[in-house]
C-alpha positions in Angstrom: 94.0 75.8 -7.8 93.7 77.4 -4.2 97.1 79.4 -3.0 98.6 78.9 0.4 99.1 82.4 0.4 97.2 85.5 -0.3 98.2 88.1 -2.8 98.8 90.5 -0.5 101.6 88.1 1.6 103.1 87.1 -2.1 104.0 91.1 -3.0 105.0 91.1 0.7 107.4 88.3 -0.1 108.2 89.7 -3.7 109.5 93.0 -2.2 111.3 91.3 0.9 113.3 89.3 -2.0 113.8 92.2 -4.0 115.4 94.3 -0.9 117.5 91.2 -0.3 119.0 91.4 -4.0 119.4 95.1 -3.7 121.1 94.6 -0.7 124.1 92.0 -1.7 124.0 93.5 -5.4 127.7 94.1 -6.9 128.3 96.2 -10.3 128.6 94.4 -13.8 130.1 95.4 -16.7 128.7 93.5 -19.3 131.2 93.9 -23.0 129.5 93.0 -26.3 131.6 93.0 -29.8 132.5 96.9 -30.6 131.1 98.5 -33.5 132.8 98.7 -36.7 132.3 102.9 -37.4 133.7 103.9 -40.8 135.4 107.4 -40.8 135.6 108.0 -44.5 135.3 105.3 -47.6 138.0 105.6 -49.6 137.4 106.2 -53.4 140.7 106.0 -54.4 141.4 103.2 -56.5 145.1 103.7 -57.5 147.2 102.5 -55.1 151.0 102.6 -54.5 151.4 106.2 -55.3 152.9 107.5 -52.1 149.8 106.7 -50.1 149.2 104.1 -48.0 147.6 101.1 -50.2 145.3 100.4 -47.6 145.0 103.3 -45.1 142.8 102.6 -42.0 139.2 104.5 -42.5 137.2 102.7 -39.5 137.7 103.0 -35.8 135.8 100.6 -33.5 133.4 102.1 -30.9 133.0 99.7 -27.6 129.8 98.6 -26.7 129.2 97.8 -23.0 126.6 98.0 -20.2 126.9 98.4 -16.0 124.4 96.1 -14.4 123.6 94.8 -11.2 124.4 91.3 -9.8 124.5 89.0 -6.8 127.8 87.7 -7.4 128.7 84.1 -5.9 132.5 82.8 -5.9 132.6 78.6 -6.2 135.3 77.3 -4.8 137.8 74.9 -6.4 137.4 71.6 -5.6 139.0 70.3 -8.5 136.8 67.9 -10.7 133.5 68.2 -9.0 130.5 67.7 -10.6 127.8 69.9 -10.9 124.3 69.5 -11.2 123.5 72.5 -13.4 125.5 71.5 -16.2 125.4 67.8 -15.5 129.0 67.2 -16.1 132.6 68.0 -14.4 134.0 70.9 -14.0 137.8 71.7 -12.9 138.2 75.1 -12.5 136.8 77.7 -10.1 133.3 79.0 -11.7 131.0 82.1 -10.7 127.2 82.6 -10.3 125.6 85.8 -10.9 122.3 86.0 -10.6 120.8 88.9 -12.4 117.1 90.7 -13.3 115.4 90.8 -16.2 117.1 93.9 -17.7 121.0 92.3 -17.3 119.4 88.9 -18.9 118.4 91.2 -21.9 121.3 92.9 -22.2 123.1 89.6 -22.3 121.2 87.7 -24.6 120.6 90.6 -26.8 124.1 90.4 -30.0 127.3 88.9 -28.8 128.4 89.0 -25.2 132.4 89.1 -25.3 133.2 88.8 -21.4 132.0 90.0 -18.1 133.7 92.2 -15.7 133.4 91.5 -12.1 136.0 92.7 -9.5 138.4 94.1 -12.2 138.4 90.0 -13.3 137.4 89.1 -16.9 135.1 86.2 -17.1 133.2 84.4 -20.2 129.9 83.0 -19.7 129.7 79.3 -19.7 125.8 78.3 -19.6 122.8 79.7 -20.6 120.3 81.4 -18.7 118.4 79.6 -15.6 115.6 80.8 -14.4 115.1 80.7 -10.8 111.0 81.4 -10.0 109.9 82.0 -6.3 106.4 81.7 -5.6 105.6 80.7 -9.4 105.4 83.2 -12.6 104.1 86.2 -10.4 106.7 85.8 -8.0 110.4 86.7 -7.7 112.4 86.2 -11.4 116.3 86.2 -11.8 118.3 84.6 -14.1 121.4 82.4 -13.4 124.4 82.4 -15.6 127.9 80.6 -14.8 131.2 82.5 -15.2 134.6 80.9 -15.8 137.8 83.4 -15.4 139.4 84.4 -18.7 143.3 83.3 -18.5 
């Protein structure tokens, strides 16, 4: 099938999108569930002789990444429906759209919550992806946020 556009004008436009991302970018923190690290197994099987019956031999490590995203504020309107998620929603909602490395992170174990702007959010949706100029184009993925109360 013939192209409108050259290759040459599509990395043109590839790049022009990707300076346009790196321009309104905002830092992530992206929390997964912490890691259960065990300090010392306890071989001790009498219990209740001064000690503790159950001392505490594990400490949990957090696990987290800092990513890039181009953060978008909805605003409340309240039950307003959305044609993402094809139903209502009532409370105020972000958008972050984020590369290929974020989208990893994310889907890769158990995302807890998202920082953004010293706000905790939970995700909401899955991924979206958002293609310009076709699978050799500009990728990014779109989740939705709701605050954490």
């Amino acid at each position: 099938m013939a192209s409108l556009l050259q290759s040459t004008e599509i990395a043109s436009l590839v790049g022009i999108l990707g300076d346009v991302f790196d321009t309104f970018k905002r830092q992530i923190t992206i929390n997964k569930s912490p890691k259960k690290v065990i300090s010392q197994i306890n071989q001790s099987q009498l219990f209740g002789y001064g000690e503790a019956a159950n001392p505490v031999n594990y400490a949990y490590t957090p696990q987290f990444g800092v990513y890039y995203a181009k953060v978008s504020y909805l605003e409340d309107k309240g039950d307003e429906y959305i044609q993402d998620f094809q139903s209502k929603i009532d409370s105020n909602l972000v958008r972050i759209k984020v590369q290929s490395d974020a989208k990893a992170y994310i889907e890769n174990g158990v995302t807890e919550n998202i920082e953004i702007d010293d706000k905790t959010f939970n995700i909401l949706s899955d991924h979206m992806v958002k293609n310009f100029l076709g699978s050799n184009g500009y990728t990014t993925y779109i989740y939705y946020l709701q605050e954490t109360k």
